[in-house]
N, C-alpha and C positions, 0 to 999 in steps of 0.2 A: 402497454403504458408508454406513452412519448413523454418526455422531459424534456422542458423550455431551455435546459442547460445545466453545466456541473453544478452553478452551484442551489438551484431549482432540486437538482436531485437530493444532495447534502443535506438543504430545510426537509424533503421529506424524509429519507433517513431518521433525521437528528425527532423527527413524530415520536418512527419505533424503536427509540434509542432513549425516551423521557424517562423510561425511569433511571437514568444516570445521570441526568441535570444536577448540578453542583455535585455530583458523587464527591466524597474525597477519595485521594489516590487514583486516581482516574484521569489518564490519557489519553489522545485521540493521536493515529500515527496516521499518514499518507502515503500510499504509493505516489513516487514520481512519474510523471510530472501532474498528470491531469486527478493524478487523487489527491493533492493536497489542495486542487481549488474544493473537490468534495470533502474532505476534512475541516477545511475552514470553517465551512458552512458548519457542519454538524459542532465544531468548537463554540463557535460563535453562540450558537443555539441551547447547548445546554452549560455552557462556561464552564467550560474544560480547556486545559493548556493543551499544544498544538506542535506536535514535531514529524520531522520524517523516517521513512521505515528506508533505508538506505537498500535496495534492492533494483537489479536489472531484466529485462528479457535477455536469454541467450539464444541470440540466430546462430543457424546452421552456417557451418564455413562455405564461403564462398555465395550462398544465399541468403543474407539477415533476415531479410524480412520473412523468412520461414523460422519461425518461433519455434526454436526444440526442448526448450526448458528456463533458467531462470537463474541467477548468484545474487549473491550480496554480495557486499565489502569485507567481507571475513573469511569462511570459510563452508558456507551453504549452496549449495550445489542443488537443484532440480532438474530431471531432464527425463525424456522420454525414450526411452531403454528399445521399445520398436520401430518409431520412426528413423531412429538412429541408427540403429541397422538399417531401415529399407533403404535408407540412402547412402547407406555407406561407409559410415563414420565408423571409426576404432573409437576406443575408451581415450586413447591417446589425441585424438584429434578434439572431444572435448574439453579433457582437461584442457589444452592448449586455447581451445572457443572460450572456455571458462576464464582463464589467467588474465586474456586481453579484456574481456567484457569488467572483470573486474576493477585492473587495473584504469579503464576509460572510468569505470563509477565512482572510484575514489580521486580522481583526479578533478571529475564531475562537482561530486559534494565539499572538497577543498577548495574551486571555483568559487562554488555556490557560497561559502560558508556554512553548511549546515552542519560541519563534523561527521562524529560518529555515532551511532548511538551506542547508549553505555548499558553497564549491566541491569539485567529486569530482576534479578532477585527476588522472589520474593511477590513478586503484582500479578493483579489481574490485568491484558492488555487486550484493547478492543481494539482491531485495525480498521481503519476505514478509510476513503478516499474522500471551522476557523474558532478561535476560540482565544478565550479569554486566560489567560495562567491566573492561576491563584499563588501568590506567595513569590512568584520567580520577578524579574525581568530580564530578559532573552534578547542575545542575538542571534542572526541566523546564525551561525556559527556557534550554537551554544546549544546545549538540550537540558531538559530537567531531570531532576533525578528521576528513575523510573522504580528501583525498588518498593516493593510491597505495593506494587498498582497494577488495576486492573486498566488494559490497553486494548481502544478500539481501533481495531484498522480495519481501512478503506481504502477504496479506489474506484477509479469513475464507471466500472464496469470491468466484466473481466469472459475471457474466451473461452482459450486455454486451459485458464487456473493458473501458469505453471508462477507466474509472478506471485497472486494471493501466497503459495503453496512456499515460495520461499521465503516471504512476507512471515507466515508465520511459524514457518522454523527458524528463522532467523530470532523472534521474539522469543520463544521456545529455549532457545541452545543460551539465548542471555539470562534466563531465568524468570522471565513473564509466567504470575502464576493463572491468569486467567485471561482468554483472548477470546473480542468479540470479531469476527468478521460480517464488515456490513457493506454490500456495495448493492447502487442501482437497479442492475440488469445482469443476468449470466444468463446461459444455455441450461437447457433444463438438466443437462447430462453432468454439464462442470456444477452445478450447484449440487447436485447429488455426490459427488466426490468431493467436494471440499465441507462439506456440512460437516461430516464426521471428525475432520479434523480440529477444530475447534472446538469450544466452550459454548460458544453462541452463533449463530448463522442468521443471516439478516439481510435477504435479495428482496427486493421490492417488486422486479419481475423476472419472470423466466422464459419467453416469449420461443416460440415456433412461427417457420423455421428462424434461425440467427445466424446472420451472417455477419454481421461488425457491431461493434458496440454503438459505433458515431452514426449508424442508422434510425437509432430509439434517442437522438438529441433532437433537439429545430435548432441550435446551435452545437455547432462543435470547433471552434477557434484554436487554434495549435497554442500549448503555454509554452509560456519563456522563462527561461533562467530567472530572469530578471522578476517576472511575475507570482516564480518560488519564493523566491527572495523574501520579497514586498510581503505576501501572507504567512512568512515564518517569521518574519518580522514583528507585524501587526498582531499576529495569533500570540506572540507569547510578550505580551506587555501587561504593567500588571495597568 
């Protein structure tokens, strides 16, 4: 399955996502960056309010771009306990990977305005990577309550996992009583490992072999700060 683009994917999504159209208590969260233009979408669609899942990749020191696990803004930590050894890392050298990656994400989302996300107490939460709030009006820098709601989180596609995997203990550890994870495209292998962890599992495709996610777009455009912004903006107005 090829996808015209993020937010191409999100309309299809937000398909096998209908029966939670007007749900009430029901949120739609985005991984940064490129899952909140897929959130949008799937917001938009079944008019749900619209926020973000404050979570980062964590690269290996000295290598970023070798993805070894994953934090949030708090205190959620994912990591890959083998490859971290194969190369070398101590416990100590992640926490340390961890602290910095953090600190850039909270610096990131104080930029952005998006805040923090608050406690889930209580909800069901679907994650996914545009929508309508009901009841609110939002600035980016603002979130809605999340208690007693179920929260979909997304994202535009995922590899690794290790992102989704902090995505939803992060939702998890706030008190999210119900979490759907819905994203595009995985690896047949990572959608096998993260199915269980949730509520609901929701990959559109799982394609052989998979090498990048930005291969299964016809567009893949880098998003901006500024482009966050704009659809957390627009997503939660009433």
């Amino acid at each position: 399955m090829i996808f015209r683009d993020r937010v191409d994917a999100g309309e299809r999504l937000a398909v096998a996502l209908q029966r939670y159209r007007d749900a009430p208590d029901t949120l739609v969260l985005g991984i940064p960056r490129g899952g909140v233009v897929v959130a949008k979408a799937i917001a938009v669609e079944l008019h749900l309010p619209l926020s973000i899942c404050p979570v980062r990749k964590l690269g290996a020191p000295g290598n970023p771009e070798l993805a070894i696990g994953a934090v949030d803004d708090d205190a959620v930590l994912v990591f890959d306990r083998k490859l971290s050894r194969h190369i070398g890392l101590t416990e100590g050298d992640i926490a340390r990977a961890a602290t910095r990656q953090r600190e850039e994400l909270r610096a990131w989302l104080s930029a952005l305005g998006a805040g923090e996300l608050p406690p889930l107490g209580g909800r069901t939460v679907i994650l996914t990577d545009d929508g309508v709030a009901t009841g609110y009006t939002l600035g980016a820098g603002e979130l809605p309550p999340l208690g007693g709601r179920t929260v979909i989180l997304t994202d535009d596609g995922v590899a690794t996992g290790y992102t989704a995997q902090a995505g939803v203990e992060t939702v998890r550890k706030r008190g999210g009583r119900r979490v759907v994870l819905a994203v595009p495209v995985a690896p047949p292998d990572t959608a096998e490992w993260l199915a269980p962890q949730v509520d609901e599992f929701i990959c559109l495709a799982t394609p052989e072999p998979f090498y990048a996610v930005g291969n299964f777009f016809e567009e893949w455009p880098q998003v901006t700060d500024d482009e966050v912004r704009a659809l957390l903006l627009a997503g939660n107005t009433l």
